[in-house]
N, C-alpha and C positions, 0 to 999 in steps of 0.2 A: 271721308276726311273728318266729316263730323264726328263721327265714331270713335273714332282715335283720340281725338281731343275731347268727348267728352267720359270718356274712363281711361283720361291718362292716367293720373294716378294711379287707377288700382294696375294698369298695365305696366308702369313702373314696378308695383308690388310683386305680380304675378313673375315679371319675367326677368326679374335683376338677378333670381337665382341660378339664374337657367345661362352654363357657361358655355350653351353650343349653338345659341340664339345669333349669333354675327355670322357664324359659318352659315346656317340656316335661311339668313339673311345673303348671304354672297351668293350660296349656290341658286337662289333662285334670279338670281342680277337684279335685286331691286337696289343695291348698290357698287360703286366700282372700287378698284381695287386704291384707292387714293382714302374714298370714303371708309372703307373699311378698317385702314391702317390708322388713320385716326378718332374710330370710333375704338379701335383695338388701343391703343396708346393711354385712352382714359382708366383709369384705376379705381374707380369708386365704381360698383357696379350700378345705384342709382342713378348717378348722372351719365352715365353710358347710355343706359336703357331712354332716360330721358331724350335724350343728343339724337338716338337714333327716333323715337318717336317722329321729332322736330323733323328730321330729315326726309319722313316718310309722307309727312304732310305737305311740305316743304314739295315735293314733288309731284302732288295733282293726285286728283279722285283714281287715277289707274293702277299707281304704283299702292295706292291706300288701299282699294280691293285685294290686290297680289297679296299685299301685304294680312289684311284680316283672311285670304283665302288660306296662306302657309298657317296662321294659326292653328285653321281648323285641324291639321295633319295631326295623327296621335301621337308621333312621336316628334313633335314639338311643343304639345300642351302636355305628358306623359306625366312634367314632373307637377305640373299645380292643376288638382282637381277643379278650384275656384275658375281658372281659366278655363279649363275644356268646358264645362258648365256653360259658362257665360256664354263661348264664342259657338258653340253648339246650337244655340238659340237664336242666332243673332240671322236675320236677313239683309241683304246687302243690296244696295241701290248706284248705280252708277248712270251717266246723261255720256253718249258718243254723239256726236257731230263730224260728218264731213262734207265734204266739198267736191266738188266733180272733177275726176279723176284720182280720188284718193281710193284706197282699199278699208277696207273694215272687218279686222279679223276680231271673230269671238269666240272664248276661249272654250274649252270644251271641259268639263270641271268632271271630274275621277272617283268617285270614291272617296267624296265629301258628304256629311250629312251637313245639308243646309236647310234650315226654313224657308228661306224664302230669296228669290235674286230678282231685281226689275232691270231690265237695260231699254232705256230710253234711245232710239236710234233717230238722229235728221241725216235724210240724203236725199239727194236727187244723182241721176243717171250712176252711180257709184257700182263698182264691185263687190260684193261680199264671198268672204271664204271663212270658212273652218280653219282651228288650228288646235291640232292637238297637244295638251304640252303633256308633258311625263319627262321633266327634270330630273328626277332621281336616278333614273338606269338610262340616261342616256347617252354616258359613256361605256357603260359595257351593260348593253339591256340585257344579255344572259343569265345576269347576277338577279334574283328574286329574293334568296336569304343571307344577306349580309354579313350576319356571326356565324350560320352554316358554314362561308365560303372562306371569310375570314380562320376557323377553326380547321375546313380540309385541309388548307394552304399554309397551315401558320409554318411549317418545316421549312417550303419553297420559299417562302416571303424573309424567313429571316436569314437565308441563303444568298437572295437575291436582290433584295434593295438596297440599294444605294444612299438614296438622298433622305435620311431618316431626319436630318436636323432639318430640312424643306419643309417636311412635313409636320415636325415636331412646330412648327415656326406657324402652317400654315391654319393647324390642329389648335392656335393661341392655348397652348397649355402651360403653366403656371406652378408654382409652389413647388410644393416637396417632387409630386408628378415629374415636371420637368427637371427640373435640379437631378433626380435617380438616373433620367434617361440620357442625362448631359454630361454626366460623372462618367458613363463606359464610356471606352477606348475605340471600341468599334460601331459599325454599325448591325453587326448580328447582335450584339448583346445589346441595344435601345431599340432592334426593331424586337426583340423580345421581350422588354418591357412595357413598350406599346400594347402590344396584344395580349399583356397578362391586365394591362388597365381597361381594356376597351370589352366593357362588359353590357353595355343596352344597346338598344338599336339603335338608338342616336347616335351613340359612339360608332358604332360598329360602319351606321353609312357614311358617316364623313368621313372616319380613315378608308372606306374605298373610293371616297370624292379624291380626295387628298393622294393615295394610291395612284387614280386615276391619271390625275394631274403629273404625279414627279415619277412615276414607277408605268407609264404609260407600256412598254414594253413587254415587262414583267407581267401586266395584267393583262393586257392581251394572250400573250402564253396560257396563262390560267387559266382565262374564262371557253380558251376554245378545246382546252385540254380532252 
């Protein structure tokens, strides 16, 4: 928590460019879908990045780890080297407490370079278990290369989705972008201009996040193809 407040600033700086930071944010539920829509609604990227800062503190030492942990991921510090630096260095401290008959799950951290992590545990007679997370493919863990799959399937996909303005809504894409893919008639020709936009890997896993969510079906089919 300290952490967060004390390089807000530059954390405003670093991440107000970064327009995939909320999705980023949703898919790992450190917010809900109420919070998200009016953190999405704010229009000054500053004060967005701010609002959501406030919310993550706002929320306890748990959600502020989750939080500095999804930093670390490359392809959400990708676009500002200053950040990956920073949060690459950083060690993270957190205190659990519980009480008898509570559980204490601790997280099992992936293929993060971390310095350093302390977890402070109080229990008496308590439970402990492991918990794996891997949010990212947990809707269709088949998928490993997301513009690979994105690129086999682009034919199927503009064949077969449907709910392109779900997505286009969900994807909070903006300006000229959306205005192109709002202009076709159909949905073959905006899910084809989707996937002539969706060029990094960030882009590439939130439209199969998003996929996931409104094309559940469709993807399914794919991935067991």
């Amino acid at each position: 928590m300290d952490l967060i407040i004390n390089k807000k600033v530059k954390l405003i700086k670093w991440l107000r460019g970064d327009e995939f930071i909320l999705q980023h944010v949703q898919s790992k539920k450190l917010i809900n879908g109420d919070e998200y829509m009016k953190l999405k609604s704010i229009s000054d990227p500053g004060t967005q990045i701010r609002d959501l800062l406030d919310l993550m503190v706002q929320k306890g030492d748990r959600v502020c780890v989750d939080f500095l942990d999804l930093l670390k991921e490359d392809d959400v510090n990708e676009g500002s080297p200053e950040l990956r630096d920073w949060i690459k260095s950083q060690g993270i401290s957190m205190n659990i407490k519980g009480e008898s008959g509570s559980n204490i799950c601790t997280p099992v951290i992936i293929g993060a370079a971390i310095n350093s992590i302390n977890i402070n545990t109080q229990f008496t007679n308590l439970k402990t278990k492991d918990v794996m997370r891997n949010d990212r493919t947990q809707n269709n863990p088949t998928i490993t290369d997301y513009e690979k799959f994105l690129e086999t399937n682009k034919s199927k996909l503009i064949d077969k989705v449907k709910a392109v303005d779900r997505i286009i809504d969900d994807l909070s894409l903006h300006g000229e972008m959306a205005a192109n893919m709002r202009a076709e008639k159909t949905d073959q020709a905006k899910m084809r201009i989707l996937l002539e936009y969706t060029t990094s890997k960030t882009a590439a896993r939130l439209l199969v996040d998003a996929l996931n969510k409104h094309a559940a079906d469709v993807m399914e089919d794919l991935a067991s193809a």
